[in-house]
C-alpha positions as CSV (number, residue, x, y, z in Angstrom):
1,X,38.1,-1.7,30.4
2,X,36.8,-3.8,33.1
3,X,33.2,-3.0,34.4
4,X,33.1,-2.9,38.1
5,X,29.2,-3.1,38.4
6,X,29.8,-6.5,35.8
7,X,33.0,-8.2,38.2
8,X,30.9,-7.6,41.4
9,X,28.4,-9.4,39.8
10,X,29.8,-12.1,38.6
11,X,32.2,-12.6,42.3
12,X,28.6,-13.1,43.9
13,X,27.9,-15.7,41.3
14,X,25.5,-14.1,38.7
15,X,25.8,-16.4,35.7
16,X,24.2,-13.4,33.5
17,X,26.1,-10.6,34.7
18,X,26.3,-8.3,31.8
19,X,22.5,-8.5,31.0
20,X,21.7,-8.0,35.1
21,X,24.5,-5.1,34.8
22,X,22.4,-3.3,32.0
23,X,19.2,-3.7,34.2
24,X,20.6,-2.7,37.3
25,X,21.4,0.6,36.0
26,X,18.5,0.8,33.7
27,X,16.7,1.4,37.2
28,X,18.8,3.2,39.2
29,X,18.3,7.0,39.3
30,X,22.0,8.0,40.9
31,X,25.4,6.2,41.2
32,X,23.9,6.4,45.1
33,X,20.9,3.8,44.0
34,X,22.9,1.7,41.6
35,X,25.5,0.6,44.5
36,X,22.4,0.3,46.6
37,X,20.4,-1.8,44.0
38,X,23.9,-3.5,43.5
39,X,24.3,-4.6,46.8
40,X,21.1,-5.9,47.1
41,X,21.6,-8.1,44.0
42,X,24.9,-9.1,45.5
43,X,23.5,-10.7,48.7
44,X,21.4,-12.6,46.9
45,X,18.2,-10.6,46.3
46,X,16.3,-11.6,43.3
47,X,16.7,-9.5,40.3
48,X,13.4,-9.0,39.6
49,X,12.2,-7.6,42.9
50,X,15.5,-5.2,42.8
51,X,14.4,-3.7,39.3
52,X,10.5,-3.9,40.2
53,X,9.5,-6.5,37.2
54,X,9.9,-9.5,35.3
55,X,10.6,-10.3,31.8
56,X,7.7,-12.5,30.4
57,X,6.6,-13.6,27.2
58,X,7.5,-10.4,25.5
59,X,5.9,-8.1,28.6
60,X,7.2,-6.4,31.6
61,X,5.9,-7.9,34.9
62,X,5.5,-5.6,37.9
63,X,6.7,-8.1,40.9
64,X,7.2,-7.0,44.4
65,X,9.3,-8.0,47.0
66,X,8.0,-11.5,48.4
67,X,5.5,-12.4,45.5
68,X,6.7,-15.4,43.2
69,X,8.8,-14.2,40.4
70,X,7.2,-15.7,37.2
71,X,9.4,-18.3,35.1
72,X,10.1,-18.1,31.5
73,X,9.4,-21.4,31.0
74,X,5.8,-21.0,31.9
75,X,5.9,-19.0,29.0
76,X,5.0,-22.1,27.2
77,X,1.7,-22.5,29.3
78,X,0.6,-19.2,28.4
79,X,1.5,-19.8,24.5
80,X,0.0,-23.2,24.2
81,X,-3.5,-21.9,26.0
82,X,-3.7,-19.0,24.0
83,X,-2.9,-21.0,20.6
84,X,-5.6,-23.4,21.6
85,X,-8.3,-20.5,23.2
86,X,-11.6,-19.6,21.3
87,X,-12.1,-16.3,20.6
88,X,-13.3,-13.8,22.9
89,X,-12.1,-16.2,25.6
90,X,-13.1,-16.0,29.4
91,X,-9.7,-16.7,31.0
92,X,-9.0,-17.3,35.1
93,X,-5.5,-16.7,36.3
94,X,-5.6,-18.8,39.3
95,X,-2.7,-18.4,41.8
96,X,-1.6,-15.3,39.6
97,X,1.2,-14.0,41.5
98,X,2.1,-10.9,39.8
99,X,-0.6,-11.9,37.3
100,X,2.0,-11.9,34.4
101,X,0.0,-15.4,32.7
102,X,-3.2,-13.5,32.9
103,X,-1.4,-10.1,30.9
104,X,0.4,-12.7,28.9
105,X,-2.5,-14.3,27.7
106,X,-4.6,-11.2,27.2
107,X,-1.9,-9.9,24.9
108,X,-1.9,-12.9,23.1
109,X,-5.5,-13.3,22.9
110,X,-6.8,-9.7,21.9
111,X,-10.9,-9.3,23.3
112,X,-10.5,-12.1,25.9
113,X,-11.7,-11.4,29.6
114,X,-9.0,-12.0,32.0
115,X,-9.9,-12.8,35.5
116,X,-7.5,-13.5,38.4
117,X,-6.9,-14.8,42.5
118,X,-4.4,-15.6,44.8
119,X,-4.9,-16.1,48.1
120,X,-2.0,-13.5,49.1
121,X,-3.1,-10.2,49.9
122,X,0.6,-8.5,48.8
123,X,0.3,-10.8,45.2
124,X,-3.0,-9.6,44.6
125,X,-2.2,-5.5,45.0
126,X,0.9,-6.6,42.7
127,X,-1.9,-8.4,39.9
128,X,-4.0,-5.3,40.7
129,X,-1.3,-3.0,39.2
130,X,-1.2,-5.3,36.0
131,X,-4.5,-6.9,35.2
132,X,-7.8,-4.9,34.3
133,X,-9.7,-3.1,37.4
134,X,-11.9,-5.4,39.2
135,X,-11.0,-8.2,37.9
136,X,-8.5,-9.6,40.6
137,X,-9.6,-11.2,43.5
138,X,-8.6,-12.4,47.0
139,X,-9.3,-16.0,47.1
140,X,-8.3,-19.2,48.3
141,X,-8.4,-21.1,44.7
142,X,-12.3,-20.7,43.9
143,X,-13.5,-20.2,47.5
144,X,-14.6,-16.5,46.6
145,X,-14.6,-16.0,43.3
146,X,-17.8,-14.0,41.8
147,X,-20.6,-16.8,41.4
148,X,-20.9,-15.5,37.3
149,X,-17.9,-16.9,36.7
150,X,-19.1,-20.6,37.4
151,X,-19.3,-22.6,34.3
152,X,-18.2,-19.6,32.3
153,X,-14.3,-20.0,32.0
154,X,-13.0,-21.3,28.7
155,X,-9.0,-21.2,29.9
156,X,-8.1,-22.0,33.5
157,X,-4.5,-21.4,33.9
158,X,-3.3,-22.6,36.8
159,X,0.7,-22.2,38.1
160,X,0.2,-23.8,41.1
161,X,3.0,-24.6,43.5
162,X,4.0,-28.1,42.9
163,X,8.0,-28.8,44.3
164,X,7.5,-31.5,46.9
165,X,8.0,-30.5,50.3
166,X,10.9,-32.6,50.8
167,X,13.1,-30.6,47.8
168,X,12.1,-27.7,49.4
169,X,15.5,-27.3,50.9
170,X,17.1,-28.1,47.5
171,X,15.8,-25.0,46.0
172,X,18.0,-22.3,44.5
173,X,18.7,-19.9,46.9
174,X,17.1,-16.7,45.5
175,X,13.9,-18.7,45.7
176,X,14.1,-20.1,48.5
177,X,15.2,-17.8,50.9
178,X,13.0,-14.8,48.9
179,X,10.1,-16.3,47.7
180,X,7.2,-17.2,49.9
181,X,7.4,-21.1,50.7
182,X,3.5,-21.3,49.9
183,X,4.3,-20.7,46.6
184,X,6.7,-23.4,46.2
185,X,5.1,-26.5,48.3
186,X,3.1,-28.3,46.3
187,X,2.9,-31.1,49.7
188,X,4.3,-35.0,49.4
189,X,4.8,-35.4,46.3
190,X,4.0,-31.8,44.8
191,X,0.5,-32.6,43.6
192,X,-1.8,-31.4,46.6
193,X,-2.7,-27.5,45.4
194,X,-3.3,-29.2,41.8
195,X,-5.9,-31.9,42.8
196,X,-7.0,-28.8,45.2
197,X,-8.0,-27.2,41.8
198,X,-9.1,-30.1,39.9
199,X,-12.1,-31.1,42.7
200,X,-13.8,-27.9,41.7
201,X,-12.6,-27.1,38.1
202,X,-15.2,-28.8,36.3
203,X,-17.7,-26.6,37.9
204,X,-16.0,-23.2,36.7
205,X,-15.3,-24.7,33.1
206,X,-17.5,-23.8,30.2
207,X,-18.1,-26.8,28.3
208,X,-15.2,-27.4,26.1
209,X,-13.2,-25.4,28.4
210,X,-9.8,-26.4,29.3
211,X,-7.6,-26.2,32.4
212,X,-3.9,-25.9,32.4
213,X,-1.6,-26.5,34.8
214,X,2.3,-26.3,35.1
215,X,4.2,-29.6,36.4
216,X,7.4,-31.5,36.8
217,X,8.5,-33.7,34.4
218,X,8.3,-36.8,36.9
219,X,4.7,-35.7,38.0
220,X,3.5,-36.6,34.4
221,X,1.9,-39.9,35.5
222,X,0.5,-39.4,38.3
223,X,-0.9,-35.7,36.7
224,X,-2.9,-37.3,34.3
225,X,-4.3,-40.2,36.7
226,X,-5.7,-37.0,38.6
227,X,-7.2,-34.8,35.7
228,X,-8.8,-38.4,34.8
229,X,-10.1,-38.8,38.0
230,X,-11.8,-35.1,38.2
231,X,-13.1,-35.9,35.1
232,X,-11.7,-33.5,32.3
233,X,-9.6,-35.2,29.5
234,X,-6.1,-35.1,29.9
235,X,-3.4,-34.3,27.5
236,X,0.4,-33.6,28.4
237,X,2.9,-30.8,26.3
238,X,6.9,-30.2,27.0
239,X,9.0,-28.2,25.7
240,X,12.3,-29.7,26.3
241,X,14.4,-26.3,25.6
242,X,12.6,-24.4,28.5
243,X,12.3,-27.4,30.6
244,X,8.5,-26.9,31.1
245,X,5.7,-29.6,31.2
246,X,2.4,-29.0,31.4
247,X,-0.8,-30.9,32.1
248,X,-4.3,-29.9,30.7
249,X,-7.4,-31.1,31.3
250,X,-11.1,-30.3,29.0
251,X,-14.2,-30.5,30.3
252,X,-16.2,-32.7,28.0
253,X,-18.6,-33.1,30.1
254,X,-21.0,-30.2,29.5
255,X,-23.5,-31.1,32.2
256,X,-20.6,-30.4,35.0
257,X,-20.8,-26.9,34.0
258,X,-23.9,-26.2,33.5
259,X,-26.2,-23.2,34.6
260,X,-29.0,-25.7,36.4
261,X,-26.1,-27.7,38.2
262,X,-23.9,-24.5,39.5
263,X,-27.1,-23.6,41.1
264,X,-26.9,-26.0,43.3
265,X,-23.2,-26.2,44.0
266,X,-22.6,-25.4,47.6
């Protein structure tokens, strides 16, 4: 017997219609809600802001309407931090979102403090329904982040917008007419919120610490010229079956991060 919640789906192009089926009426709460979450799906709505939460890295993601929706390919971010974090890790989830890499990693890395900002007052109420109490911030990148945290954080995960300006346009249409553009434009060529973060991560880094950040493939070069030139030592993971790429940068440098130096760091 054909499912009508399934064909409707699939006429309005959902590739995954079965799964967003079950989902869809997972949350509804009357035949009255499921058409209404239906026909929100249908005219393009993204799935996750129509059910209330993501799927990521084994963990359910409260996300509302207009804050990014995370990816599962940054998944791989998450894993390859957390694989590579000492124990009892201080971790800062810069432009959290939802603050689904700061949860990820904290389930990943049991005793770790998880700390997290975004400069979007409706992202940060969303992280604040996710990540421990006072521990998510309003900030634009470092600008007001809590002066203890300077050359304190061991993991620095950053999921910075990085699609050039110019391929804006190109984007999928859930994302682009859904999402916040902010969260997308990364500038010319995509790079401008990363070298943003990479001007002042050496001075948040605890020596040995390590910054992560989420790029496109063809960024690769010019990624690693960047964490050069802030000083961290670069390294560069894929994972070609979820399309992710990922730059990192450690802070070898322990004087950077040092207590005597962040004293003085206007």
């Amino acid at each position: 017997m054909t499912d009508p919640v399934v064909t409707r789906l699939r006429a309005a192009g959902c590739v995954f219609a079965e799964d967003e089926a079950r989902e869809l009426r997972e949350a509804a709460t009357s035949p009255d809600h499921l058409d209404a979450l239906l026909a929100r799906r249908v005219d393009g709505e993204p799935l996750e802001y129509v059910v209330g939460f993501a799927e990521f890295d084994g963990l359910r993601i409260a996300v509302s309407p207009g804050v990014f929706v995370p990816r599962r390919r940054t998944a791989f971010l998450v894993r390859t931090a957390a694989a590579r974090a000492p124990a009892n890790a201080t971790c800062l989830d810069l432009c959290c979102g939802s603050g689904a890499l700061g949860a990820a990693f904290a389930a990943r890395v049991p005793g770790s403090e998880v700390h997290a900002a975004d400069i979007d007052p409706v992202a940060v109420r969303c992280a604040r329904h996710t990540l421990p109490p006072g521990r998510v911030y309003e900030s634009d990148l470092f600008a007001t982040l809590p002066a203890a945290l300077r050359g304190r954080v061991d993991v620095l995960l950053a999921n910075v917008p990085y699609v050039p300006t110019a391929a804006l346009a190109s984007m999928p249409v859930e994302a682009r007419d859904h999402e916040p553009p902010r969260t997308h434009d990364g500038g010319p060529d995509g790079l401008d919120i990363a070298r943003r973060v990479l001007a002042e991560a050496a001075h948040w880094l605890a020596p040995g610490g390590v910054l992560y950040i989420e790029i496109a493939e063809h960024q690769r070069d010019a990624a690693r010229t960047a964490v050069e030139s802030a000083g961290l030592t670069p390294r560069l993971d894929a994972d070609d079956d979820l399309g992710a790429t990922i730059v990192s940068g450690t802070n070898d440098r322990p004087e950077w991060s040092s207590p005597a130096r962040a004293a003085w760091i206007p």
